[in-house]
C-alpha positions as CSV (number, residue, x, y, z in Angstrom):
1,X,17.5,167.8,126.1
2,X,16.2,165.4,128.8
3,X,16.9,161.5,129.1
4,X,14.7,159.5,127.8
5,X,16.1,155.9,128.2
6,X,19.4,154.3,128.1
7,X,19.4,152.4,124.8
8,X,20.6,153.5,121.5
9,X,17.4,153.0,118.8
10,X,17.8,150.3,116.2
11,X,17.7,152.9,113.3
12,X,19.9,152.0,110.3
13,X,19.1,149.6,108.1
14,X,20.7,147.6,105.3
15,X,20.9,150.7,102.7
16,X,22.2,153.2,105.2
17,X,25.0,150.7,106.7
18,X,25.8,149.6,103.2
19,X,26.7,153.5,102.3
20,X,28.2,154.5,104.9
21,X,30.5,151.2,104.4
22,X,31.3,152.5,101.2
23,X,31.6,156.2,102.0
24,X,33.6,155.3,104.6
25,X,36.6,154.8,102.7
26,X,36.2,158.0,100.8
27,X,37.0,161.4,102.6
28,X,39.8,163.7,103.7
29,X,42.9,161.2,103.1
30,X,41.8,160.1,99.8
31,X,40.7,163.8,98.3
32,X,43.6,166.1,100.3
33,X,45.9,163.5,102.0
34,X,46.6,161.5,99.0
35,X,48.1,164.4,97.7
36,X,51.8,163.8,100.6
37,X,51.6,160.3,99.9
38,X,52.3,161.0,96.3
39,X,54.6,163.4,97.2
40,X,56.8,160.9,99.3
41,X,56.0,157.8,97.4
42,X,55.4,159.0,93.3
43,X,53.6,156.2,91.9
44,X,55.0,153.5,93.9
45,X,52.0,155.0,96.6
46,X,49.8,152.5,94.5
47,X,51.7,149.7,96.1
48,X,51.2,151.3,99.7
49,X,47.5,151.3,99.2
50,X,47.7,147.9,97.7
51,X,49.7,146.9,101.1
52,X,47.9,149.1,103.7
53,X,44.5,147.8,102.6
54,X,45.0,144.2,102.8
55,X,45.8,144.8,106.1
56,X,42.7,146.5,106.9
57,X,40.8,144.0,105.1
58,X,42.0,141.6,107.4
59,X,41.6,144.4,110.4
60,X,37.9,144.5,109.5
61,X,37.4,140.9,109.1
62,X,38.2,140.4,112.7
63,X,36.1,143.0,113.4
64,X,33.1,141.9,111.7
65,X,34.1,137.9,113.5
66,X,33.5,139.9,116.6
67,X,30.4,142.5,115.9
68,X,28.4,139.5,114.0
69,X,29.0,137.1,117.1
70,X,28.3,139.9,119.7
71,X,26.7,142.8,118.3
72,X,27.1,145.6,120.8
73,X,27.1,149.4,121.6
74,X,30.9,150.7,121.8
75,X,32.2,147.8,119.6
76,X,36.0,147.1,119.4
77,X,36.2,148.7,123.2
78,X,34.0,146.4,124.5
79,X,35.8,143.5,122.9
80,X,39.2,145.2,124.1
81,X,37.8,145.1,127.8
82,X,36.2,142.1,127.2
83,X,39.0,139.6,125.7
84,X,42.0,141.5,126.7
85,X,41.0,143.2,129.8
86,X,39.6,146.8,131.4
87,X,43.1,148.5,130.9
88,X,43.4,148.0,127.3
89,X,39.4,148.1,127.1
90,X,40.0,151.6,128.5
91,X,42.9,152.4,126.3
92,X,41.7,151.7,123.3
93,X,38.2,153.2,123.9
94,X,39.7,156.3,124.8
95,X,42.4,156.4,122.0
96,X,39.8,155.8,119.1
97,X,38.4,158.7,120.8
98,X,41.5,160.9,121.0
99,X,42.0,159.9,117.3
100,X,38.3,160.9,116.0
101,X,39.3,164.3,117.9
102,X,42.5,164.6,115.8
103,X,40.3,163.7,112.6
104,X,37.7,165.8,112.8
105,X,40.2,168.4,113.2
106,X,42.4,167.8,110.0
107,X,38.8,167.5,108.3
108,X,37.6,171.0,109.8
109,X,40.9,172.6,108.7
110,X,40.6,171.0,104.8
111,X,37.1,172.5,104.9
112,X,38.5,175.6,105.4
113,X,40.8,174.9,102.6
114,X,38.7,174.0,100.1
115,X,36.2,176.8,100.7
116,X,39.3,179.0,99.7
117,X,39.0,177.5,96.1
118,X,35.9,179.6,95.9
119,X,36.3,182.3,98.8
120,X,40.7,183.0,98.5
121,X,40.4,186.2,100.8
122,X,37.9,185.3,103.5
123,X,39.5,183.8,106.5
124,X,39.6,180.0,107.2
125,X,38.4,180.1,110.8
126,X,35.7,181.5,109.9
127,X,34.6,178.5,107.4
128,X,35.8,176.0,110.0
129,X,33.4,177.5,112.8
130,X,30.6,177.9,110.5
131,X,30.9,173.9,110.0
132,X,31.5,173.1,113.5
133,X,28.3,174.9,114.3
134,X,26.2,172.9,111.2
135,X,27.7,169.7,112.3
136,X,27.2,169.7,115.5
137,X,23.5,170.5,115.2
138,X,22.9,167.6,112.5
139,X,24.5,165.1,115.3
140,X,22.0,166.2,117.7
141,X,19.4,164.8,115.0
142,X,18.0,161.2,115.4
143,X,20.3,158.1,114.3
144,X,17.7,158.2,111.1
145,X,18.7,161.4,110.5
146,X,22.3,160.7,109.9
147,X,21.9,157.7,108.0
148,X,19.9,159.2,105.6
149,X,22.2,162.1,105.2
150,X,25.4,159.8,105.1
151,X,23.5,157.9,102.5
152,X,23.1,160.8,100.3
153,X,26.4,162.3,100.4
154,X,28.6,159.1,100.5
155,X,26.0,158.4,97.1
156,X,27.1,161.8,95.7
157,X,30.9,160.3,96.4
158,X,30.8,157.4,94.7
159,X,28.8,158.6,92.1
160,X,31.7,161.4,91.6
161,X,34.3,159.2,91.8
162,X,33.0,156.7,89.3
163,X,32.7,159.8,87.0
164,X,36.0,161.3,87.5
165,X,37.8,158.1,86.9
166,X,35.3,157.8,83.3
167,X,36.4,161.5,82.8
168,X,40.0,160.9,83.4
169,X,39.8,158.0,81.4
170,X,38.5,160.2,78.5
171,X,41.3,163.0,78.6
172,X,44.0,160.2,78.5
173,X,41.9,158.6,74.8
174,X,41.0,162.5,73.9
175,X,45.3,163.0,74.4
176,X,44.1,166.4,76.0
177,X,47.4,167.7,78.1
178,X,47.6,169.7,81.1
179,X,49.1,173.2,81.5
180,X,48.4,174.4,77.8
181,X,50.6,171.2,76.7
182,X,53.8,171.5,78.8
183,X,52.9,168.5,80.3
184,X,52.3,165.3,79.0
185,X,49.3,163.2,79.7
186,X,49.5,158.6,79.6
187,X,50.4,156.0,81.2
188,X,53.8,156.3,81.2
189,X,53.7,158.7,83.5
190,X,53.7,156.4,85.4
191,X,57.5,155.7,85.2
192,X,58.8,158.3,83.3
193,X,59.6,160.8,86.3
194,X,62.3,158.8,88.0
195,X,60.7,155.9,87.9
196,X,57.8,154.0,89.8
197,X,59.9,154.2,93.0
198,X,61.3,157.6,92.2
199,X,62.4,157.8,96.1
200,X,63.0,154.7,96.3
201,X,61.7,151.9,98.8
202,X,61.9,154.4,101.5
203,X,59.6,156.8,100.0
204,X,57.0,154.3,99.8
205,X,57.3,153.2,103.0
206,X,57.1,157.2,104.1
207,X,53.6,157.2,102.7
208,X,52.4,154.9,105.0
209,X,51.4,157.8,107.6
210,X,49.5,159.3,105.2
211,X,48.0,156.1,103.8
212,X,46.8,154.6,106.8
213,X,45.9,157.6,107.8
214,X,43.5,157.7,104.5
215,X,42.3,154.1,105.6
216,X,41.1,156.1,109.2
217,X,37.5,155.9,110.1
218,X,36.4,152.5,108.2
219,X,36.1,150.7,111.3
220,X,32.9,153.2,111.6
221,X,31.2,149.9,110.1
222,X,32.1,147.9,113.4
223,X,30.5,150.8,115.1
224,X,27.3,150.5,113.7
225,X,26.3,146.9,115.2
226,X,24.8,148.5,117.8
227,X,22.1,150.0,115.9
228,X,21.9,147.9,112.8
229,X,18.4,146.7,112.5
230,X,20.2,142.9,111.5
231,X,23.9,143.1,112.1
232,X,24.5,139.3,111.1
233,X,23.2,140.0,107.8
234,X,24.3,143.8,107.2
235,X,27.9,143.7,108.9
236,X,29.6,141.0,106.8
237,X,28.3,142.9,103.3
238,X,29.7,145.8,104.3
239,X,33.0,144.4,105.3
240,X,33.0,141.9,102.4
241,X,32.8,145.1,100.0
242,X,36.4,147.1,101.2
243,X,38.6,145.2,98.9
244,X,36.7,146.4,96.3
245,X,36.7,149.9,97.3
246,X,40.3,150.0,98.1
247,X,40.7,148.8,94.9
248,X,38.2,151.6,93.0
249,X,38.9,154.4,95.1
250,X,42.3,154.7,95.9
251,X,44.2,152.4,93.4
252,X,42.1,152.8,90.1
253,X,41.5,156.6,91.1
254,X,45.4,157.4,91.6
255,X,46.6,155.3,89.2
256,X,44.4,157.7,86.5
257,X,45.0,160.6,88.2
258,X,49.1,160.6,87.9
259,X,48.4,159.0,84.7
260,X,46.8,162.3,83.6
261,X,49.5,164.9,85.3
262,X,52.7,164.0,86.1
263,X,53.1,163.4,89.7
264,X,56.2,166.2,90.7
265,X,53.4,168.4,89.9
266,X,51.3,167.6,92.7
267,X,51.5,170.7,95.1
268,X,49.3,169.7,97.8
269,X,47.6,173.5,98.4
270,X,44.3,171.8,97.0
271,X,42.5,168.4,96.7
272,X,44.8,167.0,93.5
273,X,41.7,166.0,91.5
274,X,40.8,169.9,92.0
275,X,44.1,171.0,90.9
276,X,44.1,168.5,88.2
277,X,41.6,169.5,86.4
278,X,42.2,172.8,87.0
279,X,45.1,172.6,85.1
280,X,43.3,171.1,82.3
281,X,41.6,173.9,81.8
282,X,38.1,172.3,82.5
283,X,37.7,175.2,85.2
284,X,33.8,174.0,85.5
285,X,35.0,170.4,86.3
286,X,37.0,171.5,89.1
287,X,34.3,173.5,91.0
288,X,32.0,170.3,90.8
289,X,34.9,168.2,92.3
290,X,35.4,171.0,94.7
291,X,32.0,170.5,96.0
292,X,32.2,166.7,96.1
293,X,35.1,166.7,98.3
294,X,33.5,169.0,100.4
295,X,30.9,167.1,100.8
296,X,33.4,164.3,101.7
297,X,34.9,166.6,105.0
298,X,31.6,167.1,106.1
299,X,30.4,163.5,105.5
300,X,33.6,162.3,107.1
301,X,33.0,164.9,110.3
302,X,29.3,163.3,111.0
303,X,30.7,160.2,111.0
304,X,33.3,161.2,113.2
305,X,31.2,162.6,115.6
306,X,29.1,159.8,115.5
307,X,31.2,157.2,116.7
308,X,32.7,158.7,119.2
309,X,29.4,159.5,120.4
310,X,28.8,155.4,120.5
311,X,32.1,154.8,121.4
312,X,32.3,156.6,124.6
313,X,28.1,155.7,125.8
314,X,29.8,152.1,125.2
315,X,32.4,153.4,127.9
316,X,29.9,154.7,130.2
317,X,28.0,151.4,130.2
318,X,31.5,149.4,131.7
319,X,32.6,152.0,133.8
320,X,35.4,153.1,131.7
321,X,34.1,156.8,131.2
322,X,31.4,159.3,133.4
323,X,28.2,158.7,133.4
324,X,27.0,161.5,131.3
325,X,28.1,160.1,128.1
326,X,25.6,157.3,128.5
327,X,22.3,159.7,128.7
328,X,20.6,159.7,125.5
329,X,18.4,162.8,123.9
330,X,14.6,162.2,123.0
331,X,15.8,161.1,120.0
332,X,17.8,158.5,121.2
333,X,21.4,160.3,120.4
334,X,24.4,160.5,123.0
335,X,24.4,164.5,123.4
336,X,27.1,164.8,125.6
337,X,29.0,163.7,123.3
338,X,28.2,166.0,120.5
339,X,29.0,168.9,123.1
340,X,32.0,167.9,124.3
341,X,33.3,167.4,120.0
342,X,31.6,170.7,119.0
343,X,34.2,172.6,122.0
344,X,36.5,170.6,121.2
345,X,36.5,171.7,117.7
346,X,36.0,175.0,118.4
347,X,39.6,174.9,119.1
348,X,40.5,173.9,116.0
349,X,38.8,177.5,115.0
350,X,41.8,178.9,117.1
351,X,43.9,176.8,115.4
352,X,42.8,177.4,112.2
353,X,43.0,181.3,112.8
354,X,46.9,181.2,114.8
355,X,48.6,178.5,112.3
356,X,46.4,178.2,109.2
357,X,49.5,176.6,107.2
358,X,50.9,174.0,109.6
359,X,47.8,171.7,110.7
360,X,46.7,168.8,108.6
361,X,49.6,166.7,108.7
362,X,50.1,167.1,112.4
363,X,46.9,165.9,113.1
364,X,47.0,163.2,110.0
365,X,50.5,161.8,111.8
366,X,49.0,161.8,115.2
367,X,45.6,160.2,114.0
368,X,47.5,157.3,112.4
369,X,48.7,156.3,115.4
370,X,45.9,156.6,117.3
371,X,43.9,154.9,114.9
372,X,46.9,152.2,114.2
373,X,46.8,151.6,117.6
374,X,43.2,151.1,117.8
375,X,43.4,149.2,114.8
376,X,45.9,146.5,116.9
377,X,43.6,146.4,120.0
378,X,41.0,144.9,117.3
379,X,43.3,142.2,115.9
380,X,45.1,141.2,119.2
381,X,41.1,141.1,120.9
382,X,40.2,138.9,117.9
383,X,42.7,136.6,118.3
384,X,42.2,136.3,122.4
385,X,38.9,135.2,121.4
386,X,39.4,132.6,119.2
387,X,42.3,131.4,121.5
388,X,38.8,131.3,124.2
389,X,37.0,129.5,122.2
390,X,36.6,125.6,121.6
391,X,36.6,124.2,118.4
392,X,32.6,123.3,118.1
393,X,32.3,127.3,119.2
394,X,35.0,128.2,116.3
395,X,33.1,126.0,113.5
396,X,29.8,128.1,114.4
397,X,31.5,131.2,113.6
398,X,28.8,133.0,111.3
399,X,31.6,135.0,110.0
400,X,34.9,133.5,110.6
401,X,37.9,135.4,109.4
402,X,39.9,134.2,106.6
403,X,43.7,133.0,106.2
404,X,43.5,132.0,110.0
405,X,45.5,132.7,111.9
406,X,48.8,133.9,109.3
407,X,46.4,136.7,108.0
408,X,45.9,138.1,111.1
409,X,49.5,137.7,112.1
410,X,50.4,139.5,108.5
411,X,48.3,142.7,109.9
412,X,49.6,142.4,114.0
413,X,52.8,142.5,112.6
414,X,52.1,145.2,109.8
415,X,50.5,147.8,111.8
416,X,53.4,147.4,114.4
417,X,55.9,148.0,111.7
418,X,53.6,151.5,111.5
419,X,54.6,152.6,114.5
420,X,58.1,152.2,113.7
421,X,57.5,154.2,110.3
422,X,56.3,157.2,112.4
423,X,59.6,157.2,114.8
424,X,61.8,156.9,111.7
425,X,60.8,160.0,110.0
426,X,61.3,163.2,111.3
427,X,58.3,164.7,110.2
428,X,55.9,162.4,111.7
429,X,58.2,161.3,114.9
430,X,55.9,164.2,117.1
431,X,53.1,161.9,116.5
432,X,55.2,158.7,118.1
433,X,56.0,161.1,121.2
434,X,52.5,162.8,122.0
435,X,50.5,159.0,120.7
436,X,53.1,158.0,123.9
437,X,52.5,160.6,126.2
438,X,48.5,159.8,125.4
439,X,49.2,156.4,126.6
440,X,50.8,157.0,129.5
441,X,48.1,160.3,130.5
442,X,45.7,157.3,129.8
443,X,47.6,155.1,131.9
444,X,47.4,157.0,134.9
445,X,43.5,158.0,134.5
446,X,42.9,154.5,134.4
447,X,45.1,153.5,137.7
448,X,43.4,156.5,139.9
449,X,39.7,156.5,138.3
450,X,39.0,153.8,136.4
451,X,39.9,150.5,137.4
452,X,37.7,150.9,140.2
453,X,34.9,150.4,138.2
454,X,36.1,147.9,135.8
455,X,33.7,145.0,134.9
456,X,33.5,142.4,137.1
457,X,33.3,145.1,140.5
458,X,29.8,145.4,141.8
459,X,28.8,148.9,141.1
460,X,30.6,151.3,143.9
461,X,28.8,152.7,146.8
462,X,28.7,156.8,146.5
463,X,31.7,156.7,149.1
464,X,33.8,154.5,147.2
465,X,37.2,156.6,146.5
């Protein structure tokens, strides 16, 4: 796998960028995930979604202000080093790395999970390595390659979803109830079990770890600048479109859903629309669900894997991380990269084979703050650069963000409210301590190797320390 230049290809084009946009919001937290914010919220997790996604709305906005202005390899790091300096370039860089880590492990140990609808007595691990292997062998694959395949699976997504919420519509008309009729199935369901904050305020506000932790791995769209064949045309359509999917895929979905079964019932050992309609008897509808949200994992791995491939040749490029990440394949793909996920992962085989019962909302909590804090680096680097710009430079904005600038204080101040959500409940405080520890372990890498090199420093000489 030689080198064969130093720039990624210009391979995605307007159809691939405008399904991975959509896919993007569809995978592990919505099919498996949703599942503890229902538990923690009951209905009122509509609202949290409602809440969380504006936020990212206006998260992605900035982004998009950014990519369509300066459309680059390694996205919101670059801006981070570029608007708010090489230590918080180099933090956030690393941390959206640390968090696709953490995701692509949750979404390995789902796999697992949801092979076990079919498979109950063969092992997990042995699921999770088998699609670590097949993964990891697509990603060596030209840029093509993965667009085409995200196209088709995040296609086979939204076609599923749009068909689930039609059939879920139909058993609520058809009055067809779940569990042979001990359960009832409408609308009202809604608000009959306790209410719609059955655990009050402080439930919903619970299920924000698990709901921003469902929005994880949009900014993938941001990501893609670097290779989109026109990026001030393609970015702002796919940013344009996430109300609208936050809308379809987690509010209209959910809202059906616990209109169908009543929410207490909602174990959490599956996906809920597998045990759903499960329980409704329609055993056939279930195993085609099961295979779309396995498709989902390993739709939301790729893309995983894919942007932290860009993310860290990005890196490479200022300084901020070795060499080696920046060598491309002869396709044009950041192999290191791939290699250093795929052993990573291979952990998460151990994992999966010591504490098969005790992962996914480990990982989930610690993602969300990763990808919170990430999520902060892209506001807070938006806002430095508008603050550097004059006001000629801000009217030719292609893509200006809207409700400037109390929208993007709304979401500064929303995602730092996050982080106090995590230290307040016990079961996701771990996340606040080890997201800290990464921080400082970052903090300190950056100090002895990094800031060396940061931007601005003529390249080193060999004996430079």
């Amino acid at each position: 796998m030689h080198q064969e230049g130093t720039q990624l290809r210009r391979g995605l084009n307007a159809r691939h960028i405008r399904f991975m946009a959509l896919g993007s919001a569809i995978g592990t937290g919505l099919f498996y995930g949703s599942a503890g914010a229902i538990q923690r919220a009951g209905p009122s997790v509509l609202l949290a979604y409602l809440i969380g996604g504006a936020a990212i709305f206006l998260t992605m906005r900035a982004l998009g202000e950014m990519a369509v202005r300066t459309p680059v390899s390694g996205s919101f790091g670059h801006y981070a080093t570029r608007y708010l300096g090489p230590y918080l370039g180099f933090l956030t860089g690393w941390s959206y790395a640390f968090s696709m880590l953490m995701v692509c492990l949750a979404d390995v140990t789902v796999f697992g999970l949801y092979m076990g609808f079919w498979f109950p007595d063969t092992p997990r691990w042995i699921w999770v390595l088998g699609i670590v292997l097949l993964i990891g062998g697509l990603n060596l694959c030209s840029v093509r390659v993965f667009g085409e395949l995200e196209f088709w699976l995040s296609l086979l997504k939204i076609v599923a979803i749009v068909a689930m919420i039609a059939a879920g519509l139909g058993v609520l008309l058809a009055g067809i109830q779940p569990g042979g009729g001990a359960k009832v199935s409408g609308f009202s369901n809604l608000w009959r079990h306790g209410g719609f904050f059955p655990n009050g305020v402080q439930g919903m506000i619970a299920s924000f770890s698990v709901v921003m932790f469902a929005f994880g791995g949009i900014e993938v769209i941001g990501m893609t600048a670097g290779e989109a064949r026109d990026p001030q045309r393609m970015i702002p359509r796919a940013i344009n479109s996430v109300p609208l999917r936050i809308l379809l895929f987690y509010v209209l979905t959910l809202t059906v859903l616990m209109a169908i079964f009543p929410w207490p019932g909602i174990t959490g050992d599956s996906s809920p629309f597998v045990q759903i309609f499960s329980q409704l008897g329609l055993a056939s509808a279930a195993s085609v669900l099961n295979l779309v949200v396995i498709s989902a994992v390993i739709s939301a791995i790729n893309s995983d894997i894919f942007s932290t491939g860009r993310m860290l040749y990005g890196m490479a490029a200022n300084g901020q991380a070795p060499m080696v990440f920046s060598r491309l394949s002869r396709f044009g793909v950041p192999w290191m990269t791939v290699l250093v996920m795929g052993v990573a992962l291979l952990g998460g085989v151990v994992l999966n084979y010591l504490l098969p019962d005790k992962l996914f909302m480990a990982f989930a909590s610690m993602v969300t703050f990763s990808v919170v804090w990430v999520w902060l680096m892209i506001l807070l680097s938006q806002v430095a650069m508008r603050r550097g710009l004059s006001a000629p430079e801000s009217a030719a904005l292609h893509f200006p963000v809207p409700f400037w600038p109390y929208g993007q204080l709304f979401a500064i101040v929303f995602m730092l409210f996050i982080f106090v959500v995590l230290g307040v409940f016990p079961d996701t405080r771990l996340a606040l301590f080890v997201g800290a520890g990464w921080l400082a372990l970052l903090t300190v890498a950056y100090w002895l190797w990094a800031r060396p090199n940061r931007p601005g420093d003529r390249a080193p000489s060999p004996r430079h320390p």
